[in-house]
MIBA-621036 format. One record per residue: x, y, z of N, C-alpha, C, O in turn; residue in one letter. Coordinates in steps of 0.02 Angstrom, whole numbers, plus 32768, in hexadecimal, padded with zeros to 4 digits. Atoms other than C-alpha are relative to their C-alpha. Layout:
// MIBA-621036
XYZXYZXYZXYZA/...
// end
This chain:
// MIBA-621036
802A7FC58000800080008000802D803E8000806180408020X/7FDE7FB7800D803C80AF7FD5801F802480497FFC8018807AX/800D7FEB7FC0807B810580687FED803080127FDA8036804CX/803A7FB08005802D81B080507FA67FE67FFE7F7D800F8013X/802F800D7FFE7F908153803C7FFB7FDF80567FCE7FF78079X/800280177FCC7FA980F480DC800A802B803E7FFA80118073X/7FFD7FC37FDB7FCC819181407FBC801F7FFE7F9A80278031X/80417FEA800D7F3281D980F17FC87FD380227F967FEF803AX/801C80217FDF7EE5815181357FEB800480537FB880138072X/7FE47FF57FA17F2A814D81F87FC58048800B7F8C804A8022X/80107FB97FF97F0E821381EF7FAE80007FFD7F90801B802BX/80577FF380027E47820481BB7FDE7FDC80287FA87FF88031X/800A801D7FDA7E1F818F822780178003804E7FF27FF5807DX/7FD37FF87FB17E9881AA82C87FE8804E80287FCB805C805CX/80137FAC7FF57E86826A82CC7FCC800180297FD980088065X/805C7FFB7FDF7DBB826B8304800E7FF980487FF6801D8073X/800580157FB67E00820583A68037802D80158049801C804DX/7FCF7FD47FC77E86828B83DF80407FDB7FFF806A7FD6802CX/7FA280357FCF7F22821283C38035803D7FEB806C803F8007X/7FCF7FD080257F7782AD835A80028053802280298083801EX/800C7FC27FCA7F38833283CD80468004803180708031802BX/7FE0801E7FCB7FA182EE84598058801B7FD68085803B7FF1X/7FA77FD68037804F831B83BC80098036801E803A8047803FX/80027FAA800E801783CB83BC801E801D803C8051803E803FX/7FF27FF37FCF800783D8847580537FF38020806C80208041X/7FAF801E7FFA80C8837C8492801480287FEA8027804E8017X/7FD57FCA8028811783F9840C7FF480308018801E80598005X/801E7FC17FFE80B58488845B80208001804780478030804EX/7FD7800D7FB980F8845885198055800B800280788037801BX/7FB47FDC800D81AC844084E4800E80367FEC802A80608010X/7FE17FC7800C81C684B984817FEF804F80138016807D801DX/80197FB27FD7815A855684C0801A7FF880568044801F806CX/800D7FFE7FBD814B851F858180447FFC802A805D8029804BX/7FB680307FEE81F5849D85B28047802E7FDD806D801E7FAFX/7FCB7FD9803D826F8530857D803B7FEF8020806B800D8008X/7FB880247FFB830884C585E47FF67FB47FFE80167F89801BX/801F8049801582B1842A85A980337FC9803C806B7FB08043X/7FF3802B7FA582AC83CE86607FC97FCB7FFC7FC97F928014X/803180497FF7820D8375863C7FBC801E802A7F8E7FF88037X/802E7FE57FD4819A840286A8801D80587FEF805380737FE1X/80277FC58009815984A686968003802B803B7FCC802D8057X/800C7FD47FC781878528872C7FC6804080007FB880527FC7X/80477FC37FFE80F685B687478039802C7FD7802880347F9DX/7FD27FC5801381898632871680147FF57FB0802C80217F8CX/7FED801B805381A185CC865F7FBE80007FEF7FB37FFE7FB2X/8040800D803380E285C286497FE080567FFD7FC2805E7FC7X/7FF27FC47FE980CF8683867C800D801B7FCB7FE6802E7F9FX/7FC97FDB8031815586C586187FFE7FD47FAA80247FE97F7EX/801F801780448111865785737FD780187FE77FDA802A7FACX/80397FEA800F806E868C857C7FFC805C800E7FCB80828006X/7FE97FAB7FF480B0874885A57FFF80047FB77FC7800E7FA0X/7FF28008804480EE873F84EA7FB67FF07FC67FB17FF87F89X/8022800D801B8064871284B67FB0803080087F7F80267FE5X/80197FD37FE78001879E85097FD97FFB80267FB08028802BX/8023800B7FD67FB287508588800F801D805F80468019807BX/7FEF7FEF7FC87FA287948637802C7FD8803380247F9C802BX/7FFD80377FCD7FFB874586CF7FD07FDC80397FD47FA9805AX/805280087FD67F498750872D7FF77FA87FED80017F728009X/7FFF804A80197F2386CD86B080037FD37FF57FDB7FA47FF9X/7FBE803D7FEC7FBC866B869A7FFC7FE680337FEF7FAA802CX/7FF6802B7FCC7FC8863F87497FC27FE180147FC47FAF8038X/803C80237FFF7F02861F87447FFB7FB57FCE7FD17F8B7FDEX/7FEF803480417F348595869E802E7FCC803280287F90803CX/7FBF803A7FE27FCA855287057FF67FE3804180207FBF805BX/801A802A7FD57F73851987897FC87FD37FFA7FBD7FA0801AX/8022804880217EF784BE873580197FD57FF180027F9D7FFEX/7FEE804680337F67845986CC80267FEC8033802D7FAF802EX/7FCD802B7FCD7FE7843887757FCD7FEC80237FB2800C8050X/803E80267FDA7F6483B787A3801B7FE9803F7FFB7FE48074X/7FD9801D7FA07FE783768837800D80228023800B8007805BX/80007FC87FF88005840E8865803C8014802F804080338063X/7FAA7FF87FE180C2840B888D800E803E7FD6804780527FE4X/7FD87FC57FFE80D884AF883080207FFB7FB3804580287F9DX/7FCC8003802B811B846E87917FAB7FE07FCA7F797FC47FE1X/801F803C802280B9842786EA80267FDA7FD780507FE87FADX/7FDE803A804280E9839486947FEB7FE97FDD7FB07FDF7FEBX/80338016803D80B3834D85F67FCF7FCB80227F977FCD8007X/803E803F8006804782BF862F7FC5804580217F8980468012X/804F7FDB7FE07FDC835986997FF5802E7FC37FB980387FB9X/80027FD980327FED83C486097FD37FE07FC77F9D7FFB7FBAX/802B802F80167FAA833B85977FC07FF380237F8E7FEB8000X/804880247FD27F1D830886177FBF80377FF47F8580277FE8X/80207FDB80227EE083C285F37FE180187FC5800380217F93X/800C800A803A7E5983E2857C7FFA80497FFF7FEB80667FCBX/
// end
């Protein structure tokens, strides 16, 4: 089978259930959030991301306590992921 067709495949079918969502979010964590790529997210790295982006820190620190579901202070991809 072709493999552009078989991608096309995966992709029309997989997509609907969120398995490719979950990419976006990973690329969007490292590289915006994890800026000494440790594996977690300090308030002061999610802050100073979303500063840039023109968001308040009111905000921000209202966002970053949602997604630090354990609430040690830090996010890490699996809580980051867990958020919808």
């Amino acid at each position: 089978m072709n493999k552009l067709l078989l991608s096309t495949i995966i992709i029309t079918f997989l997509s609907p259930l969120g398995l490719f969502a979950n990419d976006a979010k990973t690329k969007r964590f490292k590289k915006s959030f994890d800026k000494d790529s440790d594996g977690k997210v300090t308030l002061e790295e999610y802050v100073s991301t979303r500063a840039k982006w023109g968001k308040s820190e009111e905000e921000s620190k209202k966002f970053f306590k949602y997604h630090d579901k354990n609430k040690d202070g830090n996010i890490t991809l699996e809580e980051f992921l867990a958020s919808k």
